[in-house]
N, C-alpha and C positions, 0 to 999 in steps of 0.2 A: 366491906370494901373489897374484900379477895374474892369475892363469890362473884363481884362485878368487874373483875380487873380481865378475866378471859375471853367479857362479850365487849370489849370495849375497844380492840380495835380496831381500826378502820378496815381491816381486811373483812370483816363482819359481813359487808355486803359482799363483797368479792366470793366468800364462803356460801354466800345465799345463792348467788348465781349461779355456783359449781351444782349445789344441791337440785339447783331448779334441773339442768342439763342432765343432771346422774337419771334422777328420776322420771324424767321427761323421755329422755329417750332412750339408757342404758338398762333402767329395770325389767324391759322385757328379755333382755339377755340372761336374767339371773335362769331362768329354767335351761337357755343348752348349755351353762356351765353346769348344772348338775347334770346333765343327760352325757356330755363328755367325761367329766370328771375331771374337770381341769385346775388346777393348784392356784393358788394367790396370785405366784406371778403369770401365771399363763391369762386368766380373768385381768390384772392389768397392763399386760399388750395388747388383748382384744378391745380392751377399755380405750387406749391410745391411737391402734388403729381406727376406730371407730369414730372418734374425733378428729381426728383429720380427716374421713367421710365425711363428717359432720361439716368441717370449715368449708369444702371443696362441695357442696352441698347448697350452704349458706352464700357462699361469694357467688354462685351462680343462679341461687335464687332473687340474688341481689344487683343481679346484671354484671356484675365488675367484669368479666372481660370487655364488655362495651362501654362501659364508662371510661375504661386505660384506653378506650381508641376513640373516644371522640367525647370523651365527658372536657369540665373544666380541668383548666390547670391545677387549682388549689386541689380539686376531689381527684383527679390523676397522681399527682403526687401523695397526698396522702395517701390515697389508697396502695402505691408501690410500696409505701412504707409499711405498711401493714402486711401488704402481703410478703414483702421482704422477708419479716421476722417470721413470719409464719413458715416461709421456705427455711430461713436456718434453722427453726426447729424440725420440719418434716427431715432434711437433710443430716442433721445429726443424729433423728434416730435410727437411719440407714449406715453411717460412718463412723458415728463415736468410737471411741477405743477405751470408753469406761467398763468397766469391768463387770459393775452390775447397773445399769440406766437406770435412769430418773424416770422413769415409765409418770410416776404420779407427779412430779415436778414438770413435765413438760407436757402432760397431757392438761394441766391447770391454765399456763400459756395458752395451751391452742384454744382450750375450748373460751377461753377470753379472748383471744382475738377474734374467733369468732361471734359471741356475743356482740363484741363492737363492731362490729362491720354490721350485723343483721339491724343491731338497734340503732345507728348512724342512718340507716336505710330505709325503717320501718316506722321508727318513735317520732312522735314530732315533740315539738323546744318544752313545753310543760313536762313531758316525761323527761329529759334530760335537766329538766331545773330542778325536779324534786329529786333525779340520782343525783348529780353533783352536792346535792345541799346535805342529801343522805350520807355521802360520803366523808362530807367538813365536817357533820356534824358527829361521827363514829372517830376520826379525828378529835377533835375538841373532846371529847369523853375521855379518848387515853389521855391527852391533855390534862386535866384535870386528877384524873387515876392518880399517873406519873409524879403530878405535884404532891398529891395525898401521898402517896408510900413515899416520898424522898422526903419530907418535913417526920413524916413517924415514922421513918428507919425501919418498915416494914417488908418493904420488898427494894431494893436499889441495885448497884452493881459497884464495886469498889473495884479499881486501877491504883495499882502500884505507883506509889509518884503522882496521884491526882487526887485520891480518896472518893467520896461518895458522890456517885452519879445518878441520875433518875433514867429509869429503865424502863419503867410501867409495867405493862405485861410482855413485854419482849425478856430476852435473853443477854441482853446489850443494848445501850444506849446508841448503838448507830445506828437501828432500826428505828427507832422509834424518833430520833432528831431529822432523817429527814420526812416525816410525815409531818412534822411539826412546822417545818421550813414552808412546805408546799402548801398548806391550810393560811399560814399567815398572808403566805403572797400572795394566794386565793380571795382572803378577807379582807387585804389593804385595800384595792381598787373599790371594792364594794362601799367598804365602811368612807372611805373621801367623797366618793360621789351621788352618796346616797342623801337627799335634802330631808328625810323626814328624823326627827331627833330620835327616839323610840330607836327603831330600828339600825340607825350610823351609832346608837350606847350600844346596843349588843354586834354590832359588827367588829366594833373598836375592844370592846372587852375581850370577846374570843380570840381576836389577833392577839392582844394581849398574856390568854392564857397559850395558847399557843407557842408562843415568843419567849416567856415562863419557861415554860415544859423543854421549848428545845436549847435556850441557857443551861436550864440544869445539868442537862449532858453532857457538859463542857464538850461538843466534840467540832474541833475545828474547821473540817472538812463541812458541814453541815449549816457552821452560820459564817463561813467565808461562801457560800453560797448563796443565804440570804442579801448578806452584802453585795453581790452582784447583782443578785435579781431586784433588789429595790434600787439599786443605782439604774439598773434598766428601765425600771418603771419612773425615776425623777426626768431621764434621758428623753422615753417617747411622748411624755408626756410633760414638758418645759415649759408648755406655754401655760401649765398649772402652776402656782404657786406653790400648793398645798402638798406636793409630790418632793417638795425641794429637800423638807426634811429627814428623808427618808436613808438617803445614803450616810448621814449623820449619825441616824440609830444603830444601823448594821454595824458601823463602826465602829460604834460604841460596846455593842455589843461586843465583838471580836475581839474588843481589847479585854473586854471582862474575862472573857473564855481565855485568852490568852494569859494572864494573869491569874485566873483560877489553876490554870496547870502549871504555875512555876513559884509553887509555894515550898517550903523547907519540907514537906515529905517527898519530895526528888532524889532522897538520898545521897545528896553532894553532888548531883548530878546537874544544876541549874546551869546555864548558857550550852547544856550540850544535850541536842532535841535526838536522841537516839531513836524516837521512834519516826522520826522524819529520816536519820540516814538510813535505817532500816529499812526503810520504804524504799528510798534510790537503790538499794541495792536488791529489790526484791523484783523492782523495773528491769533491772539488767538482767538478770535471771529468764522475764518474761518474756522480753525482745530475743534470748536465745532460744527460746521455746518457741517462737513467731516463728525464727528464721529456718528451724526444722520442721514443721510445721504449718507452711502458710497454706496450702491449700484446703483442705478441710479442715485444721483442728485437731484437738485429741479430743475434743466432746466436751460435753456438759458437764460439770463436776468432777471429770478426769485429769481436772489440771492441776488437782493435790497430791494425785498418784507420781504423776509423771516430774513432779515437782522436786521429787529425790533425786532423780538422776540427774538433774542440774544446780543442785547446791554447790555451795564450793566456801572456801573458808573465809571470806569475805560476808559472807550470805549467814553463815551460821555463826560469826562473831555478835551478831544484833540479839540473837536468841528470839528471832519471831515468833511471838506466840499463834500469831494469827498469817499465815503467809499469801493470802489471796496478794492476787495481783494489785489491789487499790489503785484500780484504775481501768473506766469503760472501756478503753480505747481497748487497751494490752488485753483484759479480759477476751472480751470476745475476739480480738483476733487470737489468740490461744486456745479461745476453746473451739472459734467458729470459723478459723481462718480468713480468706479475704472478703464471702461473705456475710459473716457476721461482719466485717470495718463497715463494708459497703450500707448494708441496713442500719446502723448508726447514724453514719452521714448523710440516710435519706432523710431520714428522720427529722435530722440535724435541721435540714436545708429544708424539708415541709413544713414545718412549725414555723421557721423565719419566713417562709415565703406567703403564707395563707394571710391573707388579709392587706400583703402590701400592694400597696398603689387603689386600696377600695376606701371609699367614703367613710365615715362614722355612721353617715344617713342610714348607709344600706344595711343596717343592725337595729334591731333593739339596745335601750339602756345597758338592759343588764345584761345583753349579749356581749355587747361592745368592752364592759367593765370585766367579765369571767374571759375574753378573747386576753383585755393586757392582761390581767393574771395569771392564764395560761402561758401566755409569754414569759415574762418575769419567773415562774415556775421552770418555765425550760431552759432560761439562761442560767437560772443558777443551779437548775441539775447538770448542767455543760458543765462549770468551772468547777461543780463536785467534781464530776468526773473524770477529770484530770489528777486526783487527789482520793478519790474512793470510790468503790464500784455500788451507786445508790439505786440503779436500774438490771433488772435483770440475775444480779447475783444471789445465789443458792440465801435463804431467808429475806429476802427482800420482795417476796414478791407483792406485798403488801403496796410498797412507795412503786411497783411497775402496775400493779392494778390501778394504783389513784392518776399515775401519769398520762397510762396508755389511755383512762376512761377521760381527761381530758381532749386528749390528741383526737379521742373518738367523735368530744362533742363540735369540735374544729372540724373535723371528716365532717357530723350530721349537717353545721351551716353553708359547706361548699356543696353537700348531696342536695341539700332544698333550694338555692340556687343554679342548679344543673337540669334542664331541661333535656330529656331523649324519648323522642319517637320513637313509638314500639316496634312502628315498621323502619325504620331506620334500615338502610339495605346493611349498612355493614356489620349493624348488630343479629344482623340473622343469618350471613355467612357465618360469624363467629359460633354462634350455637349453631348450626349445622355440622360445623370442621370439629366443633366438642364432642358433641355426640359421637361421630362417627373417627374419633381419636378414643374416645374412652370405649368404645362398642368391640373392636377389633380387638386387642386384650383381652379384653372379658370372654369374646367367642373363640378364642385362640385358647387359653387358659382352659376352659370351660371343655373344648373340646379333647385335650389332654387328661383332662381329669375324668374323663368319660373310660376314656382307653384305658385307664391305668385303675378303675374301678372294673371293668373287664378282666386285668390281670389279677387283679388280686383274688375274683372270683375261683379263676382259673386256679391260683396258686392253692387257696384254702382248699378246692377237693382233695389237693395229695398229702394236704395237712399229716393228715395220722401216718401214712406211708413214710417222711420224712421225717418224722420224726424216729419212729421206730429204725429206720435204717440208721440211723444214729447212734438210738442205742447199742446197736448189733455190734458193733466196732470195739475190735478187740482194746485197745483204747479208752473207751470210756471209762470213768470215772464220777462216782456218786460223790455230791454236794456233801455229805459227811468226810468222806474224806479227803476235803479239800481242805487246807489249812485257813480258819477266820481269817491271819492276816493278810492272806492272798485275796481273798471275796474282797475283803473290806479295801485292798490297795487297789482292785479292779473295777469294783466300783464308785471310790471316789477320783480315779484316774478319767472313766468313762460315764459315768453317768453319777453322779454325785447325789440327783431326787429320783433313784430308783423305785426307792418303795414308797415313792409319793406321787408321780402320777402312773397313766393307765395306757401306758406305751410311745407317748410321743410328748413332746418340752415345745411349745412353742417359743418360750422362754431362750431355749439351746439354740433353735434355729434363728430365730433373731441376731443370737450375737455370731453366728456362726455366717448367717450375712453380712453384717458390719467387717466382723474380719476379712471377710472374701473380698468385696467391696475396696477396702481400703487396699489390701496388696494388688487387685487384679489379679488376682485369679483364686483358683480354688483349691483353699487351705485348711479348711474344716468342715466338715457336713451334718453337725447338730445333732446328727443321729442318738436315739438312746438307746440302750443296750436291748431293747426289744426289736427295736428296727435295724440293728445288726444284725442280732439273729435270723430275724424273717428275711433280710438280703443273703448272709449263709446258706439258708438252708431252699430259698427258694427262686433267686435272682442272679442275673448279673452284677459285676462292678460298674458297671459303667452310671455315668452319670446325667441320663438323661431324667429329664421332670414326670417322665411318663412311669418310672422303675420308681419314683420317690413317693409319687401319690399312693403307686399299690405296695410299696412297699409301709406305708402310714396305717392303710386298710388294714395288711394280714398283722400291723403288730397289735393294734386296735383290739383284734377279732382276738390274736394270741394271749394278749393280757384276760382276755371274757375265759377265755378256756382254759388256760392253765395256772396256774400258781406264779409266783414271784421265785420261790427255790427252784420250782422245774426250770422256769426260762432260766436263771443263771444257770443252773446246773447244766443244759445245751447249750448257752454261748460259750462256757469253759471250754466245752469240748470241740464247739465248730471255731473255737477264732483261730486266726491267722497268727502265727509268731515269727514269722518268715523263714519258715522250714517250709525246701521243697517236696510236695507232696504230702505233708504232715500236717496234723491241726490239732488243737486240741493243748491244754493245758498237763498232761499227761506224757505226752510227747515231745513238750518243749523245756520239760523239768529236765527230761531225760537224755536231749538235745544240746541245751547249755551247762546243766550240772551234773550232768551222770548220775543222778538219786534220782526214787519217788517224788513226787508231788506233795506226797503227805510228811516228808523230810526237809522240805525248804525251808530256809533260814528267811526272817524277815528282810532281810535285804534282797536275797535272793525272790520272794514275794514280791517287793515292790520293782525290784528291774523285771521281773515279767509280766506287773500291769505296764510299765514304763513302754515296754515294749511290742504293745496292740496298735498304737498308732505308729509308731517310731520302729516298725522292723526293721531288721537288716537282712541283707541277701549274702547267703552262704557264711561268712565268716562274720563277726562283731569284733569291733574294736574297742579298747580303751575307751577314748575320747566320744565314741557312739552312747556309749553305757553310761557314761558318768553324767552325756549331754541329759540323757533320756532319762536320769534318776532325779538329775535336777529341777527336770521338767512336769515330775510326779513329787514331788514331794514337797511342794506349797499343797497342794491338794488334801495329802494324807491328814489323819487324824494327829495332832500334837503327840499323843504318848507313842503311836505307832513311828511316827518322822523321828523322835528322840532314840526308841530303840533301833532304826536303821544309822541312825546318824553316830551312834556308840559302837554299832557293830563295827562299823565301815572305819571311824577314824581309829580305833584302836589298831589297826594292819597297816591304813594309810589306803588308799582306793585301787591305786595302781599293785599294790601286794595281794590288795583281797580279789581282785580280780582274774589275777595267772592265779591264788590259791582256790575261785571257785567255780569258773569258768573252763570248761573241757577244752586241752588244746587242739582238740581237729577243728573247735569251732571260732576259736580263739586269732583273730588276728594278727602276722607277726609283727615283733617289737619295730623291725627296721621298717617292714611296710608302712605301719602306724606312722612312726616318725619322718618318712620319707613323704608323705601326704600332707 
């Protein structure tokens, strides 16, 4: 049973399809990451950028710009939904403010919405009958798992105040309840309307285990959902009889789940549902993260970071073990701003729209019966979502695969009643104004990268000259006798995977966009510490795209030729510490402490990595120094950050600073204070 509990579930296919895409069309990439030599994460941003090629690829193999200007309504609006989300993920991974990105959580989105779009476009209804059934039926397996390990106490999940929950192969029972939810409301329609006996017993049984499985979980949020979506289903469908008893059972069920959690292990805690006030109070928290925050977002998975800074003692009296937002709405507006809201509510509004005011005629049986249970599925991932985040949220993407591949199969029957002429005039303006919209970028870019492989030619002839003139400097100073804790505070100040890749972080530049992006303007330049040096020794400051490229080339070429101690050992001596006329780490010992280089005290070490990016011009102040030490020293190494932070509070900062700091360079007291 455990050897079967990890293929069991329904994400099973969703993992097929990523496999099919890796290998389909990413495996040729594996040779120019060996040829660059590029690190885990630099291979997955090329992996992410590459699928959104992929999707922008797909939707236009797929016509959708002409379909959003002249298809139907239902395949228009689905299809903005789709592309909705696709844009809030392309859009976060330009703006997040997460720290490290979801690179491989959001690169599984795209290449899924792309799947759906191509195969809504491409499969016809037998391919979509054997995925959907594929999918119910990887469902009904954890189904089943879940049942198995919670009767033999083999694998479950125990809650404090509730006791043993069925979990399956998940982590938690609220993954696995609402897969459970969405399979039943999938199988009710079927198993009512199905005339042949054989088939309505195993319709009815699976719903059954299904219904099993997600009781076990006692999880509220998940079968007050089902209770909405079969009340939906007795609703559209009244003039059935058979559909009547439906809101009876959710009820029923709801009241068991309810009662299941208000037994004497509550800890004397019965009539006070703390983890429902918990919740409102985690809502307030989110609405103040909105209202800082509405326009982009802080990003995908950033909203547990940022989540500190808006506690308050209200917030922290519940003891939230779990503090997501639980709740679609708040979610994504926090992390996606207004639109993430907006792509919900298309969403919202396609799924209710697609089918109304059309026939039964104009479907097949079993179209018509997988249409309401797609319905009933969405109404009650709605009233979840008011209540817990079952779409979208960091481990869910399981119940966003099962949902979105219905939403897809609604897309496929609005695409096969959508009629469009190839000569259609407006759909060949449209690919006309594509093309020559994606052309110009690329020949503009293209053309930059030309000139700036010119420069860099140019630069590497004087290579050896520059370098040697470097050493000639009376100044210089050999990599021995620079203190480890200075290397080690400069480079995890400035380049943290030094001796991991081969001159250049695509990784770095990524967030180094994001950040620029969100402030407007330009506040970081990603650079590694080889691409310092090659702008030192051979470039201007400025920052144009043409100095960027060649300066990527000569650092490229300078990782092939020199060593990893040579290069640091030249960027000590060429950086900048905001001495005029002076460079070099020899000179800025001598500058701010009046000692050698080889005499620095670890504090004094890490205020002059502190101080590469954060110079100051002619005098430094207090308040310059203490910002700038702050600012290195999440970075440092733990036993390094202990001994600065011993050194320093032993004097108090403002002591150790007139005690180690030279007063010609030293800002005065009243200045400081008068600022």
């Amino acid at each position: 049973m455990r050897l079967l509990v990890p293929y069991a579930q329904c994400g099973i296919v969703a993992k097929t399809v990523l496999l099919f895409f890796r290998f389909a069309v990413f495996v040729p990439l594996a040779y120019l990451y060996r040829l660059l030599g590029l690190t885990a994460e630099d291979q997955e941003l090329i992996f992410h950028a590459t699928s959104i090629l992929l999707l922008l690829i797909v939707a236009w193999r797929c016509r959708v710009p002409a379909l959003l200007a002249v298809g139907g309504r239902s395949s228009r609006l689905l299809l903005a939904a789709f592309l909705g989300f696709a844009s809030v993920l392309v859009l976060d991974s330009l703006v997040s403010s997460a720290a490290k990105y979801p690179y491989a959580l959001q690169t599984q989105h795209i290449l899924l919405i792309a799947f759906i779009i191509l195969f809504a476009a491409k499969a016809d209804s037998s391919w979509w009958r054997f995925l959907l059934a594929a999918v119910i039926a990887c469902a009904l397996v954890q189904s089943v798992c879940a049942i198995v390990l919670y009767i033999t106490r083999e694998s479950v999940f125990v809650s404090p105040g509730i006791g043993y929950r069925a979990s399956g192969a998940w982590f938690g029972p609220n993954r696995l309840c609402y897969i459970c939810m969405a399979a039943s409301l999938l199988l009710i329609p079927l198993a009512i309307a199905e005339e042949r006996p054989v088939p309505r017993l195993i319709y009815w049984l699976s719903a059954a285990v299904a219904l099993t499985a997600m009781l076990l979980t006692f999880t509220r949020s998940g079968v007050l959902g089902f209770f909405v979506g079969a009340s939906y289903l007795a609703w559209a469908e009244k003039h059935n009889k058979k559909y009547v008893f439906l809101p009876i059972l959710g009820l029923l069920i709801l009241i068991a789940v309810s009662l299941g959690r208000s037994t004497p292990e509550t800890t004397g805690m019965i009539g006070v549902d703390r983890s429902a006030l918990g919740r409102v109070q985690i809502w307030r928290v989110s609405v103040r993260m909105i209202a800082d925050h509405w326009l982009f977002g802080v990003g995908h998975t950033a909203y547990f970071g940022r989540l500190a800074a808006y506690s308050d003692a209200k917030l922290d009296e519940y003891h939230p073990s779990d503090p997501e937002a639980k709740n679609l709405f708040l979610t994504m507006g926090s992390e996606h701003g207004i639109l993430g809201l907006w792509s919900v509510a298309l969403f919202i509004y396609a799924v209710w729209a697609v089918g109304r005011g059309k026939e039964r005629d104009a479907f097949a049986s079993w179209e018509w019966r997988l249409i309401q249970g797609i319905k009933a599925t969405g109404a009650a991932t709605l009233a979840t979502s008011f209540v817990d985040t079952p779409f979208y949220a960091e481990g869910q993407f399981t119940m966003t695969f099962m949902w979105l591949l219905c939403v897809g199969f609604l897309l496929h029957l609005a695409l096969s009643k959508t009629s469009l002429a190839p000569e259609y005039r407006l759909s060949m303006i449209l690919r006309r104004v594509g093309i020559a919209v994606a052309a110009l970028p690329i020949l503009g870019f293209g053309a930059l990268t030309s000139v700036g492989v010119l420069d860099a030619r140019q630069a590497l002839r004087s290579q050896h000259e520059r370098v040697a003139a470097s050493r000639q400097g009376g100044s210089f100073v050999s990599i021995d006798q620079v203190p480890n804790e200075l290397t080690q505070a400069v480079i995890s100040s400035e380049d943290w995977r030094f001796h991991r890749h081969n001159g250049f972080s695509l990784v770095d530049m990524h967030r180094a966009l994001r950040v620029n992006i969100r402030s407007g303007r330009v506040r970081q330049g990603g650079s590694t510490i080889t691409q310092q040096l090659a702008k030192n020794l051979f470039f201007t400051h400025d920052r144009a795209l043409r100095r960027k490229v060649a300066e990527l080339i000569v650092a490229v070429e300078m990782e092939r030729r020199l060593g990893k101690d040579e290069i640091l050992e030249l960027y000590l001596n060429t950086i900048d510490f905001g001495m005029e006329d002076k460079r070099g780490v020899t000179m800025a010992a001598e500058h701010y402490f009046g000692k050698e280089v080889s005499r620095l005290t670890d504090a004094e070490c890490a205020l002059l990595a502190a101080l590469i990016p954060y110079a100051p011009r002619k005098t430094i102040s207090p308040e310059h120094a203490e910002q700038a030490l702050l600012r290195v020293s999440g970075r440092l190494g733990e036993s390094m950050r202990a001994r600065v932070r011993r050194e320093i509070d032993s004097v108090g900062f403002h002591r150790w600073f007139r005690q180690h700091i030279r007063p010609e360079v030293a800002e005065p007291a009243e200045s400081s204070q008068s600022r």
